[in-house]
N, C-alpha and C positions, 0 to 999 in steps of 0.2 A: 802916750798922749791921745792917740788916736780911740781907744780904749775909755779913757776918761770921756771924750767927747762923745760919746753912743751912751754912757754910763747918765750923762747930762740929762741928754737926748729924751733917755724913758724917763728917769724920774720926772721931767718937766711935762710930758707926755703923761704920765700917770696923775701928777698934778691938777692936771686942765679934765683931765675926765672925774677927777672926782670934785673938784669946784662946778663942773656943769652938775653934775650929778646931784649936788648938795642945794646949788642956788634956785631960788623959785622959777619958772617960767614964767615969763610978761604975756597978758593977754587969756587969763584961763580964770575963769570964775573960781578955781581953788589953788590957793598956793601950793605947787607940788614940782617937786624935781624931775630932770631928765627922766633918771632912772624912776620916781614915781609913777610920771608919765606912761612910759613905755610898760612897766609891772599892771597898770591896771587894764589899759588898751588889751596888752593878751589875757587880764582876767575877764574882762566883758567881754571880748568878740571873740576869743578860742579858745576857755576856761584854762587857758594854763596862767601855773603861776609859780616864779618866779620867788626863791629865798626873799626875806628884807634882809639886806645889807645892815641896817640897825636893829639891832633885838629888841622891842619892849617886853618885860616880865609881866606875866600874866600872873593875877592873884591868882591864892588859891581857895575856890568855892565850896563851899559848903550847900549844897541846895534847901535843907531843909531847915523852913522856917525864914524864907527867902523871896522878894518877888524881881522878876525881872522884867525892865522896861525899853521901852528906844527911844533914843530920840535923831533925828531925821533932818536936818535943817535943807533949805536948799540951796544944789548946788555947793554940796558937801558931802565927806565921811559920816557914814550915819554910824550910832553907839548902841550898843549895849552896856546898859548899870545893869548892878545887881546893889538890892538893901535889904534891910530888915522889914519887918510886915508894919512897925511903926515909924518909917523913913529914915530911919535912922544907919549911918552907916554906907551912904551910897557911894557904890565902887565901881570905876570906869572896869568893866570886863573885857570890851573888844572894839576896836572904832576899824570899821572896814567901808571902802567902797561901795562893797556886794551887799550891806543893810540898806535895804530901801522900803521896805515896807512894814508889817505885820508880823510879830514873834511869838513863840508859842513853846511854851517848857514842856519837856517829855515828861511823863507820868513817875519815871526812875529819877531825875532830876539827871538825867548824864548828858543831856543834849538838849540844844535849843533850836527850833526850826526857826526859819525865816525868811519873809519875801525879799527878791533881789532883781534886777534889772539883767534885761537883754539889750544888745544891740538897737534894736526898735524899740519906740516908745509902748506897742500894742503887743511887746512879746515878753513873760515873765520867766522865773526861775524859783523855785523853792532850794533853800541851802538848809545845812545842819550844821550846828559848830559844837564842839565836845568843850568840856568843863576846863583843857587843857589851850583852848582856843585854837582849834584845829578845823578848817571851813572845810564844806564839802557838797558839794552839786549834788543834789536830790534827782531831782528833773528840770526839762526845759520845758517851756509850752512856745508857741509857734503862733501868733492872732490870737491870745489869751493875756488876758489882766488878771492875778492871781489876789483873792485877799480873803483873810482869816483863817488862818490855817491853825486847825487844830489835832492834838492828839488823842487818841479814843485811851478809854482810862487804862487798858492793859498794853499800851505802849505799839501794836500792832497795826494800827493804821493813822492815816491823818486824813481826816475831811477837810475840804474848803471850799470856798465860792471864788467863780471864775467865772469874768466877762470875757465871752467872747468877740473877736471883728471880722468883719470881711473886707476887702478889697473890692472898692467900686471904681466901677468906669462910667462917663458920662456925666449927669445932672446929679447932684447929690443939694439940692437945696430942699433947708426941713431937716435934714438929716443931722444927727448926732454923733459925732464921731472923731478921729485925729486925721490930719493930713501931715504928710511928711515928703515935704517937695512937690512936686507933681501927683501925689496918689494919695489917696483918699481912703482913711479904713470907719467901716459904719459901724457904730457899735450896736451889738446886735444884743443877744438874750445873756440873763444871768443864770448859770447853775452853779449847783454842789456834786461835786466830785469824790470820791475816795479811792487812796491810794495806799497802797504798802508802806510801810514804813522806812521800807529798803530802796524806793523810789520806783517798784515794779507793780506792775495792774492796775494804773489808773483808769477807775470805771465811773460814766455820769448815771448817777443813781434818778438826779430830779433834774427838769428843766425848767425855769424859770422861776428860780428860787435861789435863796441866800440866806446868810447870816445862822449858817449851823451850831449846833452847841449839842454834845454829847449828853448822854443818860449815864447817872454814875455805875449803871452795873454793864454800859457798852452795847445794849443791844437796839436801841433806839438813836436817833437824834429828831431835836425840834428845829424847826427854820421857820423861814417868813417864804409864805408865796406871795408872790404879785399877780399871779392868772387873773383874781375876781376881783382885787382892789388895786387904783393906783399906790394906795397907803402901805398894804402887806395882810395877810393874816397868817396867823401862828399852828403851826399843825406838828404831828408829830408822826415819822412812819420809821418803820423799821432799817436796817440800815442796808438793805439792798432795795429800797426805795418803794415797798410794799407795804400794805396795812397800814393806810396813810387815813390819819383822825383828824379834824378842824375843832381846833380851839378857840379861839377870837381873835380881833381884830390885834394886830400893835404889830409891835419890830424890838431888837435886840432882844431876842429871849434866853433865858440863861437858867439852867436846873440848879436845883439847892444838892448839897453833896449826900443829902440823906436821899433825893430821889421823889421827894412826896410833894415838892411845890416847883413852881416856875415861876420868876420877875421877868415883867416886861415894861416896853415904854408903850404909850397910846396916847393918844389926844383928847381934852374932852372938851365941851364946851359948856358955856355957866350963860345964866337967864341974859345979861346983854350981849350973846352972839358972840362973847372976844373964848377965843383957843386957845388950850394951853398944854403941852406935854406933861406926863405924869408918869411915877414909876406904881406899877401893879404888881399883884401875887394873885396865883389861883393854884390851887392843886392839879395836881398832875394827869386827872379825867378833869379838869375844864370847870371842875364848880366853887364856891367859897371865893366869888372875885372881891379882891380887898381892896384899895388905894392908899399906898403908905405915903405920899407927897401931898406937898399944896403948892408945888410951884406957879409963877403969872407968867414970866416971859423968857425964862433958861430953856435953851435948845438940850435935847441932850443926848445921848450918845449912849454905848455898849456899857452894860450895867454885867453885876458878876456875884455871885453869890460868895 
Protein backbone atom coordinates (compact mmCIF):
# COMPACT_ATOMS: atom_id res chain seq x y z
CA UNK A 1 0.00 0.00 0.00
CA UNK A 2 2.54 2.13 1.12
CA UNK A 3 4.44 1.51 -2.23
CA UNK A 4 1.42 2.32 -4.22
CA UNK A 5 1.31 5.71 -2.41
CA UNK A 6 4.97 6.99 -3.55
CA UNK A 7 4.07 5.16 -6.99
CA UNK A 8 0.89 8.15 -6.87
CA UNK A 9 3.07 10.51 -5.45
CA UNK A 10 5.63 10.74 -8.69
CA UNK A 11 3.34 10.14 -11.21
CA UNK A 12 1.19 13.11 -9.93
CA UNK A 13 4.46 14.90 -9.39
CA UNK A 14 5.50 14.24 -12.95
CA UNK A 15 2.15 15.31 -14.01
CA UNK A 16 2.38 19.03 -12.68
CA UNK A 17 5.80 19.43 -14.14
CA UNK A 18 4.93 18.60 -17.44
CA UNK A 19 1.37 20.77 -17.42
CA UNK A 20 3.64 23.69 -16.09
CA UNK A 21 5.99 22.95 -18.63
CA UNK A 22 3.47 22.82 -21.51
CA UNK A 23 1.06 25.81 -20.30
CA UNK A 24 1.78 29.41 -21.46
CA UNK A 25 3.24 31.77 -18.89
CA UNK A 26 0.84 34.88 -17.84
CA UNK A 27 2.36 38.10 -18.38
CA UNK A 28 5.17 37.62 -21.28
CA UNK A 29 4.86 39.27 -24.52
CA UNK A 30 5.19 35.68 -26.13
CA UNK A 31 3.40 32.70 -25.22
CA UNK A 32 5.94 30.31 -24.03
CA UNK A 33 6.32 27.48 -21.37
CA UNK A 34 8.22 26.97 -18.29
CA UNK A 35 10.55 25.00 -19.83
CA UNK A 36 10.48 27.48 -23.08
CA UNK A 37 11.17 30.12 -20.65
CA UNK A 38 14.07 28.66 -18.94
CA UNK A 39 15.61 26.98 -22.66
CA UNK A 40 15.92 30.55 -24.08
CA UNK A 41 17.11 32.52 -20.82
CA UNK A 42 20.30 30.13 -20.85
CA UNK A 43 20.41 30.55 -24.77
CA UNK A 44 20.59 34.51 -24.55
CA UNK A 45 22.62 35.10 -21.33
CA UNK A 46 25.10 31.78 -21.37
CA UNK A 47 24.70 30.28 -24.85
CA UNK A 48 23.78 27.16 -23.61
CA UNK A 49 21.22 25.21 -24.97
CA UNK A 50 19.19 22.89 -23.75
CA UNK A 51 17.42 19.54 -26.20
CA UNK A 52 13.52 20.68 -27.24
CA UNK A 53 11.51 18.39 -25.42
CA UNK A 54 9.24 18.54 -28.77
CA UNK A 55 10.94 17.73 -32.05
CA UNK A 56 9.78 19.65 -35.04
CA UNK A 57 11.18 17.97 -38.45
CA UNK A 58 13.10 20.14 -40.31
CA UNK A 59 12.70 20.06 -44.31
CA UNK A 60 14.86 19.04 -46.32
CA UNK A 61 16.73 21.89 -48.41
CA UNK A 62 17.82 21.94 -51.50
CA UNK A 63 19.82 25.32 -51.75
CA UNK A 64 20.23 25.79 -55.26
CA UNK A 65 17.79 27.81 -57.19
CA UNK A 66 16.44 28.98 -53.73
CA UNK A 67 16.16 32.23 -51.73
CA UNK A 68 16.01 32.71 -48.18
CA UNK A 69 14.26 35.24 -46.15
CA UNK A 70 13.26 36.33 -42.39
CA UNK A 71 10.85 37.52 -40.90
CA UNK A 72 11.16 39.15 -37.51
CA UNK A 73 7.99 40.32 -35.74
CA UNK A 74 8.13 41.87 -32.40
CA UNK A 75 8.59 40.51 -29.54
CA UNK A 76 8.62 37.17 -30.93
CA UNK A 77 10.45 33.99 -32.58
CA UNK A 78 11.98 35.28 -35.74
CA UNK A 79 11.84 32.64 -39.13
CA UNK A 80 13.64 31.60 -41.62
CA UNK A 81 11.59 30.56 -45.11
CA UNK A 82 13.28 29.19 -47.69
CA UNK A 83 11.21 29.36 -51.58
CA UNK A 84 11.79 29.20 -54.95
CA UNK A 85 13.17 32.35 -57.00
CA UNK A 86 9.56 32.80 -58.19
CA UNK A 87 7.79 32.62 -54.55
CA UNK A 88 6.55 29.83 -55.04
CA UNK A 89 6.95 27.17 -52.48
CA UNK A 90 7.74 28.85 -49.12
CA UNK A 91 8.78 26.66 -46.43
CA UNK A 92 9.07 27.53 -42.82
CA UNK A 93 12.97 26.20 -42.30
CA UNK A 94 13.74 27.29 -38.64
CA UNK A 95 11.76 29.69 -36.03
CA UNK A 96 14.22 30.45 -33.15
CA UNK A 97 14.58 33.00 -30.45
CA UNK A 98 18.40 33.60 -31.60
CA UNK A 99 16.93 35.39 -35.35
CA UNK A 100 16.91 38.75 -34.73
CA UNK A 101 18.22 40.29 -37.43
CA UNK A 102 19.99 40.10 -40.87
CA UNK A 103 20.65 36.56 -42.94
CA UNK A 104 23.03 35.82 -45.35
CA UNK A 105 23.41 32.45 -47.46
CA UNK A 106 27.01 30.89 -47.71
CA UNK A 107 28.35 30.72 -51.14
CA UNK A 108 28.24 26.47 -50.93
CA UNK A 109 24.49 26.87 -49.84
CA UNK A 110 25.29 24.65 -46.54
CA UNK A 111 24.86 27.46 -44.10
CA UNK A 112 23.11 30.45 -43.32
CA UNK A 113 24.64 33.35 -41.18
CA UNK A 114 22.62 35.55 -39.04
CA UNK A 115 22.06 38.47 -36.66
CA UNK A 116 21.02 37.57 -33.01
CA UNK A 117 20.63 39.18 -29.68
CA UNK A 118 22.65 39.53 -26.52
CA UNK A 119 21.63 40.14 -23.09
CA UNK A 120 21.87 44.12 -23.68
CA UNK A 121 20.03 45.82 -26.13
CA UNK A 122 23.81 47.61 -27.62
CA UNK A 123 25.41 44.00 -27.64
CA UNK A 124 25.09 41.56 -30.85
CA UNK A 125 25.89 38.10 -31.95
CA UNK A 126 26.46 36.53 -35.38
CA UNK A 127 25.06 32.72 -35.48
CA UNK A 128 25.34 29.96 -38.33
CA UNK A 129 22.66 27.50 -38.75
CA UNK A 130 23.42 24.22 -41.23
CA UNK A 131 20.88 22.92 -43.85
CA UNK A 132 20.02 20.39 -41.09
CA UNK A 133 18.84 23.30 -38.71
CA UNK A 134 21.74 23.02 -36.25
CA UNK A 135 22.37 26.90 -34.60
CA UNK A 136 25.83 27.95 -33.68
CA UNK A 137 27.42 30.99 -32.07
CA UNK A 138 29.84 32.64 -34.46
CA UNK A 139 30.95 35.57 -32.27
CA UNK A 140 29.77 37.89 -29.62
CA UNK A 141 30.50 41.64 -29.87
CA UNK A 142 30.28 43.63 -26.55
CA UNK A 143 28.80 47.74 -27.13
CA UNK A 144 28.33 46.52 -31.01
CA UNK A 145 25.08 46.62 -33.08
CA UNK A 146 25.83 44.07 -35.93
CA UNK A 147 23.98 44.31 -39.48
CA UNK A 148 24.55 42.89 -42.90
CA UNK A 149 26.51 40.36 -42.74
CA UNK A 150 27.86 39.00 -45.64
CA UNK A 151 29.69 36.22 -47.20
CA UNK A 152 32.80 36.78 -49.64
CA UNK A 153 32.06 34.55 -52.72
CA UNK A 154 34.61 31.79 -51.81
CA UNK A 155 32.99 31.07 -48.63
CA UNK A 156 36.12 32.41 -46.44
CA UNK A 157 35.20 35.29 -44.78
CA UNK A 158 31.96 37.45 -43.80
CA UNK A 159 32.04 41.18 -43.90
CA UNK A 160 29.65 43.43 -42.06
CA UNK A 161 28.77 46.80 -40.55
CA UNK A 162 28.62 47.43 -37.02
CA UNK A 163 27.64 50.27 -34.74
CA UNK A 164 29.40 50.87 -32.16
CA UNK A 165 28.32 52.47 -28.19
CA UNK A 166 29.80 53.73 -25.44
CA UNK A 167 28.88 54.17 -21.88
CA UNK A 168 28.42 57.76 -20.73
CA UNK A 169 28.31 59.19 -17.52
CA UNK A 170 26.80 62.69 -16.81
CA UNK A 171 24.95 65.11 -19.32
CA UNK A 172 24.17 63.22 -22.36
CA UNK A 173 21.45 65.73 -23.82
CA UNK A 174 21.65 65.80 -28.00
CA UNK A 175 22.97 62.67 -27.78
CA UNK A 176 21.74 59.60 -29.74
CA UNK A 177 21.86 56.57 -28.06
CA UNK A 178 19.94 53.56 -25.62
CA UNK A 179 19.56 53.88 -22.10
CA UNK A 180 19.13 50.91 -20.09
CA UNK A 181 18.08 51.86 -16.38
CA UNK A 182 20.24 54.21 -14.98
CA UNK A 183 23.04 54.14 -18.03
CA UNK A 184 23.28 55.58 -20.99
CA UNK A 185 25.15 53.98 -24.19
CA UNK A 186 26.02 56.83 -27.03
CA UNK A 187 25.90 55.61 -30.31
CA UNK A 188 29.00 56.37 -31.67
CA UNK A 189 30.66 55.49 -35.31
CA UNK A 190 29.61 53.00 -38.15
CA UNK A 191 32.11 50.55 -39.54
CA UNK A 192 32.77 47.40 -41.78
CA UNK A 193 34.54 44.63 -40.14
CA UNK A 194 35.78 41.16 -41.51
CA UNK A 195 35.86 38.16 -39.98
CA UNK A 196 36.66 34.39 -40.67
CA UNK A 197 34.35 32.44 -41.41
CA UNK A 198 35.11 30.21 -38.55
CA UNK A 199 34.24 33.29 -36.31
CA UNK A 200 38.28 33.88 -35.69
CA UNK A 201 40.29 37.41 -36.70
CA UNK A 202 37.91 39.93 -36.67
CA UNK A 203 39.55 42.91 -38.10
CA UNK A 204 37.93 46.78 -38.85
CA UNK A 205 39.14 47.29 -42.11
CA UNK A 206 37.02 51.08 -42.56
CA UNK A 207 35.73 53.43 -40.03
CA UNK A 208 32.86 55.25 -40.63
CA UNK A 209 31.36 53.38 -43.16
CA UNK A 210 28.64 50.60 -43.95
CA UNK A 211 26.40 48.83 -46.20
CA UNK A 212 29.21 46.47 -47.67
CA UNK A 213 28.74 44.25 -50.72
CA UNK A 214 31.35 41.94 -52.11
CA UNK A 215 33.16 41.91 -55.79
CA UNK A 216 32.08 38.60 -57.55
CA UNK A 217 35.88 37.56 -57.96
CA UNK A 218 36.32 38.45 -53.62
CA UNK A 219 39.01 40.86 -53.81
CA UNK A 220 37.22 44.04 -53.50
CA UNK A 221 34.14 45.32 -51.56
CA UNK A 222 31.92 48.69 -52.32
CA UNK A 223 30.31 50.60 -49.22
CA UNK A 224 28.84 53.98 -48.48
CA UNK A 225 31.06 56.37 -46.57
CA UNK A 226 29.55 58.95 -44.47
CA UNK A 227 32.96 61.00 -43.70
CA UNK A 228 32.17 63.89 -46.56
CA UNK A 229 28.34 63.50 -46.86
CA UNK A 230 25.44 63.15 -44.37
CA UNK A 231 23.72 61.24 -47.32
CA UNK A 232 26.71 58.47 -48.16
CA UNK A 233 29.07 58.18 -51.06
CA UNK A 234 29.88 55.02 -52.76
CA UNK A 235 33.66 53.80 -52.94
CA UNK A 236 35.20 50.84 -53.52
CA UNK A 237 38.66 49.50 -51.75
CA UNK A 238 40.37 46.52 -51.58
CA UNK A 239 39.52 44.10 -48.80
CA UNK A 240 41.94 44.91 -46.22
CA UNK A 241 40.74 48.40 -46.39
CA UNK A 242 43.39 50.01 -48.99
CA UNK A 243 43.35 51.34 -52.54
CA UNK A 244 40.12 53.06 -51.75
CA UNK A 245 38.34 54.86 -55.27
CA UNK A 246 35.22 57.34 -54.84
CA UNK A 247 32.47 56.68 -57.05
CA UNK A 248 29.34 58.86 -56.43
CA UNK A 249 27.03 59.87 -54.35
CA UNK A 250 23.95 57.19 -53.15
CA UNK A 251 23.67 54.05 -50.64
CA UNK A 252 22.79 50.36 -50.88
CA UNK A 253 25.28 49.53 -53.51
CA UNK A 254 25.17 46.06 -54.74
CA UNK A 255 27.75 44.38 -57.74
CA UNK A 256 26.04 42.53 -60.83
CA UNK A 257 27.40 38.79 -60.68
CA UNK A 258 29.47 39.39 -63.92
CA UNK A 259 31.57 42.14 -62.03
CA UNK A 260 31.30 45.04 -64.65
CA UNK A 261 28.25 47.16 -63.21
CA UNK A 262 27.11 48.43 -59.74
CA UNK A 263 22.99 49.45 -58.67
CA UNK A 264 22.53 51.92 -56.26
CA UNK A 265 19.84 54.19 -54.67
CA UNK A 266 20.45 58.30 -54.84
CA UNK A 267 18.23 61.09 -54.68
CA UNK A 268 17.36 63.40 -57.34
CA UNK A 269 15.57 66.32 -57.67
CA UNK A 270 13.22 67.76 -60.68
CA UNK A 271 12.66 71.63 -61.78
CA UNK A 272 9.92 72.09 -58.73
CA UNK A 273 12.56 71.34 -55.75
CA UNK A 274 10.26 68.09 -54.82
CA UNK A 275 12.98 64.81 -54.14
CA UNK A 276 12.77 61.59 -54.92
CA UNK A 277 14.88 58.23 -54.45
CA UNK A 278 15.85 56.41 -57.49
CA UNK A 279 17.53 53.21 -58.50
CA UNK A 280 21.05 53.59 -60.71
CA UNK A 281 23.79 51.64 -62.69
CA UNK A 282 27.29 52.70 -63.59
CA UNK A 283 30.17 50.51 -64.34
CA UNK A 284 32.49 49.43 -62.24
CA UNK A 285 35.36 52.47 -62.75
CA UNK A 286 32.36 55.09 -62.01
CA UNK A 287 31.34 55.94 -65.69
CA UNK A 288 28.05 55.15 -68.09
CA UNK A 289 25.68 56.49 -64.98
CA UNK A 290 22.06 55.26 -66.09
CA UNK A 291 18.69 55.82 -64.16
CA UNK A 292 16.56 52.73 -64.65
CA UNK A 293 13.38 54.34 -62.17
CA UNK A 294 10.86 57.07 -62.31
CA UNK A 295 9.86 56.72 -58.95
CA UNK A 296 7.87 60.24 -56.90
CA UNK A 297 7.50 59.25 -53.34
CA UNK A 298 8.60 55.16 -52.56
CA UNK A 299 11.21 55.17 -49.91
CA UNK A 300 13.60 52.51 -50.75
CA UNK A 301 15.85 50.13 -49.30
CA UNK A 302 18.75 47.50 -50.23
CA UNK A 303 18.45 46.76 -53.92
CA UNK A 304 20.51 43.13 -55.25
CA UNK A 305 21.47 42.29 -58.51
Amino acid sequence: MKKKKIAIRIIAVLLIIILLMSAPMPGLPVQMSVFEYFRNYLLLFYDIELPEIYFSPKPEIIPKGKIAFAVIPDYDYGSIYIANVDGKNITLFIKDIRIRGDIAWSPDGKEIAFVGPSPLPVDSRIYTVNMQGKIRILIQFSQMRVSSPLWSPDGKYIAFEATSYQKIEGDTTGMSGIRIGNTFYAEMESSIYLLNADGTNITKIMEDTGQPSWSPDGKNIIFVSYRESNYGNIQIMNIDGTNITKLVKGNYPAWSPNGKEIAFVSWIGDTKKAWSQQIFVINSEGGNLTMLTNFRKEELGNITF
